[in-house]
C-alpha positions in Angstrom: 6.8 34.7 -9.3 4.0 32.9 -8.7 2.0 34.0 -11.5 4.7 33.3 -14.2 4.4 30.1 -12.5 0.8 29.7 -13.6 1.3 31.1 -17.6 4.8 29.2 -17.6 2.8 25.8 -16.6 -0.5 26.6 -18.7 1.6 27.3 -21.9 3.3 23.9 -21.4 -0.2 22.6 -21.0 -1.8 24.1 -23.9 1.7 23.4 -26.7 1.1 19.6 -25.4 -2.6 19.0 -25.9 -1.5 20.8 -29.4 1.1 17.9 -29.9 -0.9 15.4 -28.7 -4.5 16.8 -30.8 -1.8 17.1 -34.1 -0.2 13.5 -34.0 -3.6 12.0 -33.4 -4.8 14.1 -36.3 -2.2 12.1 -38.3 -3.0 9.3 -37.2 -6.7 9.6 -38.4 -5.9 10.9 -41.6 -3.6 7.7 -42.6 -5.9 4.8 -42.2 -7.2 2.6 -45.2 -10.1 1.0 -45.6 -9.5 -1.5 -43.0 -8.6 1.0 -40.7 -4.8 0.2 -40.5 -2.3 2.4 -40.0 -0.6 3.3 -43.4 2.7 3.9 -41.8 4.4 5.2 -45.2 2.3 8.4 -45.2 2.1 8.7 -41.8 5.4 9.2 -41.8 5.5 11.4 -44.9 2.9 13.8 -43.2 4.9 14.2 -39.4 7.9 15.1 -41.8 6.1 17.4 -43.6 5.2 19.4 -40.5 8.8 19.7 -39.5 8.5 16.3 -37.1 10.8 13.2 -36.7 10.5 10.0 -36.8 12.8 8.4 -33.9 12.4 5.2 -33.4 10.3 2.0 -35.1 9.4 -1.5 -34.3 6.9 -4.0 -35.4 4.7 -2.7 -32.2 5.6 1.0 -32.2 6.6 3.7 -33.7 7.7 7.1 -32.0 7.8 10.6 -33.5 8.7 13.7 -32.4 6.8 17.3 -32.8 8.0 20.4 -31.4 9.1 19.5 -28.3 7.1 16.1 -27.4 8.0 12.6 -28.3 5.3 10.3 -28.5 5.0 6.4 -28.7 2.4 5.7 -31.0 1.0 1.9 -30.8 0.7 0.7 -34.4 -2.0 -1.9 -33.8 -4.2 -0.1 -31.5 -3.6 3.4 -33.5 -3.4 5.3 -30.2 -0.6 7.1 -28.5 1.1 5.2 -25.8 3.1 7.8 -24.0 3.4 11.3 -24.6 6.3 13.1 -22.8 8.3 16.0 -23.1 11.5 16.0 -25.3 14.9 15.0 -23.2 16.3 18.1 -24.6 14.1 20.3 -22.6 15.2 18.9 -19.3 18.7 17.8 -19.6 19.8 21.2 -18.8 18.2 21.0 -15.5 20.1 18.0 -14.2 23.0 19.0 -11.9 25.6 16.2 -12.6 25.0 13.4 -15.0 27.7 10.3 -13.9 31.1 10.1 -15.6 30.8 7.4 -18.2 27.3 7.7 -18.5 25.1 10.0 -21.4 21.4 11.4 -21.7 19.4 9.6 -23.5 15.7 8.8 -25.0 12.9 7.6 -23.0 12.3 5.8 -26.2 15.7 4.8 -26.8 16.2 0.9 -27.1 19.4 0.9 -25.9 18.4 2.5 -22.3 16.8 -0.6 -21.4 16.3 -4.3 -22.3 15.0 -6.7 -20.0 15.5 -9.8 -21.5 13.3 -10.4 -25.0 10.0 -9.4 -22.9 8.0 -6.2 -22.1 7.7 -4.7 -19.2 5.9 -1.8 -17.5 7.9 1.1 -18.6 10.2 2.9 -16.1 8.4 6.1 -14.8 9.8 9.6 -14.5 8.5 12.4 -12.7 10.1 15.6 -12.1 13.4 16.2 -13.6 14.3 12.5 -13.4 16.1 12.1 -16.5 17.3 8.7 -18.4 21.1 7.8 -18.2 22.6 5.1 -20.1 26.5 3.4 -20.1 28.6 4.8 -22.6 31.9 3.4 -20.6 31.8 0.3 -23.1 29.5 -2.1 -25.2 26.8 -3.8 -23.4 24.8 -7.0 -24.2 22.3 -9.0 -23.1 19.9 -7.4 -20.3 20.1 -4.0 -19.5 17.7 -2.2 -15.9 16.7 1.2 -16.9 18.8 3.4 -14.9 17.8 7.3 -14.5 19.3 10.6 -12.4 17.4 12.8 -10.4 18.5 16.5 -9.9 21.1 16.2 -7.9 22.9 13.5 -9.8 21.8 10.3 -7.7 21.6 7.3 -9.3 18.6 5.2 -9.7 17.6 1.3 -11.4 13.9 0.9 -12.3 12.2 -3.0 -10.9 9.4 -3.9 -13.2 6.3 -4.7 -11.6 6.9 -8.9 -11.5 5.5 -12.2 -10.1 8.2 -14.9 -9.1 8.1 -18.8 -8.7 11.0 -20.7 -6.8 11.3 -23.6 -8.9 14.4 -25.2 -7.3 16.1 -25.3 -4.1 13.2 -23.8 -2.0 13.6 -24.2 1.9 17.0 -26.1 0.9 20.7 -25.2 1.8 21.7 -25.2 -2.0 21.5 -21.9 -4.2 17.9 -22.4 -6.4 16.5 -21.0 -9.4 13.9 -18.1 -9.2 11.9 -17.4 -11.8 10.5 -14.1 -12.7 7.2 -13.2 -15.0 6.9 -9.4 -15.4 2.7 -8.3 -14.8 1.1 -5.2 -15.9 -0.9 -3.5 -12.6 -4.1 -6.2 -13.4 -1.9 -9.3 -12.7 -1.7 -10.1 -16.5 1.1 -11.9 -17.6 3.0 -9.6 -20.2 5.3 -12.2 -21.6 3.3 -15.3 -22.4 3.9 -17.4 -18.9 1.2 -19.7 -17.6 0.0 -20.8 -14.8 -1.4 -20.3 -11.4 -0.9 -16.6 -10.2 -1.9 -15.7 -6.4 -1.4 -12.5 -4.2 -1.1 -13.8 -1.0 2.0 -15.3 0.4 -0.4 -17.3 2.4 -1.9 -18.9 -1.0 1.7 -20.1 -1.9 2.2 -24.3 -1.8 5.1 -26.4 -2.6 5.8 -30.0 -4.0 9.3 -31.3 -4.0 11.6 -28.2 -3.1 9.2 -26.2 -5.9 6.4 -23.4 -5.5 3.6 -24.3 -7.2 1.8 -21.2 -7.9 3.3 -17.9 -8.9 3.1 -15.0 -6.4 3.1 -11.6 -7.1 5.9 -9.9 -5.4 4.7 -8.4 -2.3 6.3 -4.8 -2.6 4.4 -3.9 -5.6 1.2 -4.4 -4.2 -1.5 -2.3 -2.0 -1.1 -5.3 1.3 1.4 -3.3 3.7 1.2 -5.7 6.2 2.8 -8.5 3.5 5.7 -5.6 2.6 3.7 -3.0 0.1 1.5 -0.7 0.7 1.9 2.6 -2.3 -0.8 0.5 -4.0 -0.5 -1.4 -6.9 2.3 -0.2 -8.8 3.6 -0.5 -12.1 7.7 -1.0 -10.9 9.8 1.2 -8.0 13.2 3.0 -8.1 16.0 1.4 -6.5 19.3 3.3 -5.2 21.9 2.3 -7.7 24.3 2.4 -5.1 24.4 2.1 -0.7 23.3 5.8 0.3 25.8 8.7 0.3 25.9 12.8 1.2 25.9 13.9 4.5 23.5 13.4 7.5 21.2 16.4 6.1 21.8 15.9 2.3 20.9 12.3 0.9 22.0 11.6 -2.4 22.8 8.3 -4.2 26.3 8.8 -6.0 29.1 5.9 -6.9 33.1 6.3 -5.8 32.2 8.8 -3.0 32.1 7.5 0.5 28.3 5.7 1.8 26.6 6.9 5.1 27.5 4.9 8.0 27.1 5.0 11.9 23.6 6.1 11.5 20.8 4.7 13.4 17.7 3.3 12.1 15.6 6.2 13.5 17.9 8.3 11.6 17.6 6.8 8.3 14.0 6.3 8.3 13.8 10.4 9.3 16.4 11.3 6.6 15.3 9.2 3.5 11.7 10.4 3.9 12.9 13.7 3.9 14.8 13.4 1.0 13.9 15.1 -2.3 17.3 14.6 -4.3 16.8 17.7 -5.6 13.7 17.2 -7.2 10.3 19.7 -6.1 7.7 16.7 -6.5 6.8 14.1 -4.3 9.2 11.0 -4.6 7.5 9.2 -2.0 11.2 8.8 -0.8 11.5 6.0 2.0 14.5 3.5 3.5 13.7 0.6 1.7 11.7 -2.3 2.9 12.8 -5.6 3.7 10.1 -6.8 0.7 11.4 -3.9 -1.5 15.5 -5.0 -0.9 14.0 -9.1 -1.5 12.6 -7.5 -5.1 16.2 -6.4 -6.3 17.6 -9.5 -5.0 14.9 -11.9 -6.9 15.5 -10.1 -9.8 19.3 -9.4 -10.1 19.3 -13.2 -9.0 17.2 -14.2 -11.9 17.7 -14.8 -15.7 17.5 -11.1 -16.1 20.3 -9.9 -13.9 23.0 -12.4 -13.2 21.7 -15.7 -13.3 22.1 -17.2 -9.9 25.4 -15.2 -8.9 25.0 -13.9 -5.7 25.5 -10.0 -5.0 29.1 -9.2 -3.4 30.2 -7.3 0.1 31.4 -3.9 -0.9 34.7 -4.2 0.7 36.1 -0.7 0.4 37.9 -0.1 3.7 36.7 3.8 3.0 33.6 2.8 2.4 33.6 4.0 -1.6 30.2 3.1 -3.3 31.1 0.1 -6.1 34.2 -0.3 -4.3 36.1 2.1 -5.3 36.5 6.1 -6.1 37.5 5.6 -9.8 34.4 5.1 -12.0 36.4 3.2 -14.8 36.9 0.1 -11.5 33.4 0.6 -10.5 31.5 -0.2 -14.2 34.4 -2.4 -14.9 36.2 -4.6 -12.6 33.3 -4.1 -9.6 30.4 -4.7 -11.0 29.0 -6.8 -8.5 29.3 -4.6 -6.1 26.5 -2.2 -7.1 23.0 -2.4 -5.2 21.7 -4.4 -8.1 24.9 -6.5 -8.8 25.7 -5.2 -12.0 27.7 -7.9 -14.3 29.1 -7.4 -17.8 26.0 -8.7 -19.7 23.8 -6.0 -17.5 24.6 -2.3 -16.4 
């Protein structure tokens, strides 16, 4: 078994460096003189080969061959990303959550954070993107993705905040969020001062002056990170479920209580969610748990509404076992205070 392992895992190899060498052949072949991209006959030629074109924007374009999608960055003629097709692995998902569907990495409805860019979610393993079919969505939209096993998780872009009202007051502020790429480069446009250290932070009038880097994305355990500088982190969608052996992340069943700390810390670094690679699964930090509230807080999750008590007297996970109430009428009881202009 081991062997087929081996050939299974070099053939995938070897068909994407072919997909990969074949695009970028394309590429090079439809360039004029000024060395644009001539995105007429580009598209003519993936077509030709039996590809598909699906998806374009001013900034991308995204075709499929065989069974690899790649994001192809028009300016820059380079490929972005280059992943295997969704319909390669959605067979391997166990459960995929009622009023919720498959979908694209590339699809623009699976995420929108605001009008900006953002470091894009990551999957590994079998984690697969999930999007809400239960009803029309607008506004801002959090990636949300399903390991294995069906547990449910939102994707936090990599982001620097500034409090600029309110700070150290007894009144509700405003928080302001600017997403970075994994140099500290602003991705959106925003200006200013940017530190790293809590310690660098100053104030005038109720207002932080600088922009700080939120502390679980970085390398500095001892300020709340500590898994290096990373691009963004998955978030339960949900309070933890299963049992005391078998963590999972589901809405409308019952959450884990009467657990001690020890116990938690034991079982969610334990946990694989039925995946085979290395999660780097953890109970979440305080820094990480201040990163979903800063952001579901900000102008891209609820704009200063505050996340809700789950008050299910049986403990159900959105408040309640039937997922219609949950995406509907609870929304602000998720983890990341889902409202109607954000699932």
């Amino acid at each position: 078994m081991e062997y087929y392992g081996k050939a299974d895992n070099a053939k995938q190899k070897t068909e994407k460096e072919e997909a990969k060498e074949v695009i970028n052949l394309a590429i090079m072949g439809n360039l004029d003189e000024n060395r644009n991209l001539k995105l007429s006959d580009f598209k003519k030629e993936i077509e030709n080969m039996s590809g598909e074109i699906l998806d374009e924007d001013e900034n991308t374009i995204t075709v499929k061959y065989k069974n690899y999608e790649a994001v192809i960055d028009i300016k820059n003629k380079r490929i972005e990303e280059l992943y295997e097709s969704n319909s390669t692995v959605s067979s391997k998902v166990e459960e995929i959550p009622e009023q919720w569907e498959i979908t694209r990495k590339t699809d623009k409805q699976w995420y929108h954070y605001g009008n900006g860019k953002i470091n894009a979610p990551k999957l590994v393993g079998e984690m697969t993107p999930i999007k809400y079919i239960g009803q029309e969505q607008e506004g801002n939209k959090w990636a949300n993705a399903v390991t294995k096993d069906g547990s449910m998780w939102v994707w936090l872009p990599r982001y620097a905040y500034k409090i600029t009202e309110g700070y150290h007051t007894n009144i509700a502020g405003t928080i302001e969020v600017a997403f970075l790429d994994t140099n500290n480069n602003f991705l959106n446009g925003e200006t200013g001062e940017l530190v790293t250290e809590p310690s660098q932070v100053t104030y005038t009038n109720n207002t932080q002056d600088q922009w700080l880097v939120h502390p679980a994305f970085t390398a500095n355990a001892t300020n709340g990170g500590g898994f290096g500088e990373i691009e963004g982190l998955w978030v339960g969608k949900f309070e933890a479920t299963g049992t005391n052996t078998n963590l999972s992340v589901k809405p409308g069943v019952s959450s884990l209580v009467d657990m001690t700390i020890n116990e938690q810390y034991k079982l969610a670094k334990a946990s694989k969610f039925g995946e085979t690679v290395d999660l780097r699964s953890h109970m979440a930090k305080n820094s990480e748990w201040g990163a979903v509230v800063y952001l579901a807080y900000s102008k891209y999750g609820t704009d200063k509404q505050e996340i809700e008590q789950n008050v299910s007297s049986s403990h159900y996970t959105g408040g309640s076992n039937d997922k219609e109430t949950i995406y509907k009428a609870n929304k602000t009881q998720s983890t990341t205070h889902n409202r109607d202009r954000r699932i």
